[in-house]
Every structure is written in structure tokens, then in C-alpha cells.
C-alpha positions in Angstrom: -6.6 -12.5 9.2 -4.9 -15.8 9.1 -1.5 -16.1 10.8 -0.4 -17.8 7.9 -0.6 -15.0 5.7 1.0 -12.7 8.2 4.3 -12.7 6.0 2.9 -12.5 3.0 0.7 -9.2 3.9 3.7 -7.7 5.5 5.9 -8.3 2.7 3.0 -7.0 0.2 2.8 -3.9 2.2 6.7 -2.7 2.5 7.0 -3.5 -1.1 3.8 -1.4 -1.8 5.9 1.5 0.0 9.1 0.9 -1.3 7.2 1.4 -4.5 5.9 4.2 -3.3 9.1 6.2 -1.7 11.0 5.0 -5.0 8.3 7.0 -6.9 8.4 10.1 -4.6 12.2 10.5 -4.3 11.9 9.9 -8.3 13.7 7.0 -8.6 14.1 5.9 -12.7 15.7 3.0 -14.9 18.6 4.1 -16.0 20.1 6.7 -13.3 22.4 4.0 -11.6 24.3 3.0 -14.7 26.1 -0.1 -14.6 24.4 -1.2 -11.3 22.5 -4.6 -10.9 19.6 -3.0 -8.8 19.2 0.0 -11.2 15.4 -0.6 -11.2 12.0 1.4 -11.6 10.1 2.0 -9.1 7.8 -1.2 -10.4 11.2 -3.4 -10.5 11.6 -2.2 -6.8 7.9 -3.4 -5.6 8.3 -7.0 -7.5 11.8 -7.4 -6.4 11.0 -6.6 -2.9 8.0 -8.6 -3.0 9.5 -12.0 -4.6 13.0 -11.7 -2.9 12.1 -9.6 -0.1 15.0 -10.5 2.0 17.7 -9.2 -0.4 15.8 -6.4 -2.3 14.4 -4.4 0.9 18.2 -4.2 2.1 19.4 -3.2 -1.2 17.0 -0.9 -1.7 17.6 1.3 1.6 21.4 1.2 0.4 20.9 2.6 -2.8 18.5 4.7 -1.8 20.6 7.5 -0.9 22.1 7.3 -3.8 18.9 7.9 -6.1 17.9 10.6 -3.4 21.6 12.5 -4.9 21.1 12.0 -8.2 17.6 13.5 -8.2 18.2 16.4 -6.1 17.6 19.0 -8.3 15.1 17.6 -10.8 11.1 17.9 -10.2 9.7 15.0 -11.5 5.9 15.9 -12.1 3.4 12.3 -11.7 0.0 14.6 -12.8 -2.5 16.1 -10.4 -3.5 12.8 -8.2 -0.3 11.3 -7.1 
């Protein structure tokens, strides 16, 4: 691997699992109402990946937040995720 990619694969790969946790803790449009970074988990993985240094930190602080709201609801994906 080239070192000049180094930050671009590293950034490619914590947005890919940002994406991912935002999708298992069942993170939706709409839940934070009001809130700039009320985001899909899609909106997430581009935001982190384009403006990594202000999406990553935003996400981890919200991310409690979504984790509270979803609590108590099962969100089923299908069979293979």
C-alpha cells in the first residue's frame, strides 16, 4: 500500500464502521428532530468520509443519544445482516 493513501483508507474504513454501528444501534432520519446531524446511517458514512474531522466527533456525541431513543425498538435488517 502506498503511504499516500494511508489517510484515505483509514478514513474509508471508520466511516465504513460508523456506518455500520449506526445501522446496528438502529440509527434513522428523523429520530433527532431539529438536529443538524439527524442523519441515516448512509448520511453518517459520507459525512464521515468527506468531512471526517467534524462528522466522526459528532457522531460519537450523538451517538448516545440515538442508542436512548432506540432502546426498546427491534429493528429487523432481514436474515444476512
Amino acid at each position: 500500500m502506498n503511504p499516500d493513501y494511508r489517510g484515505i483508507w483509514i478514513a474509508v474504513v471508520l466511516a465504513l464502521l460508523v456506518r455500520w454501528d449506526a445501522r446496528r444501534i438502529g440509527v434513522q432520519k428523523g429520530r433527532l428532530e431539529g438536529s443538524l446531524f439527524d442523519l441515516s446511517p448512509w448520511g453518517w458514512f459520507w459525512g464521515c468520509l468527506l468531512l471526517f474531522p467534524v462528522f466522526l466527533p459528532a457522531y460519537l456525541l450523538k451517538r448516545p443519544e440515538y442508542k436512548r431513543l432506540n432502546e426498546n425498538v427491534h429493528i429487523y435488517h432481514g436474515p444476512y445482516d
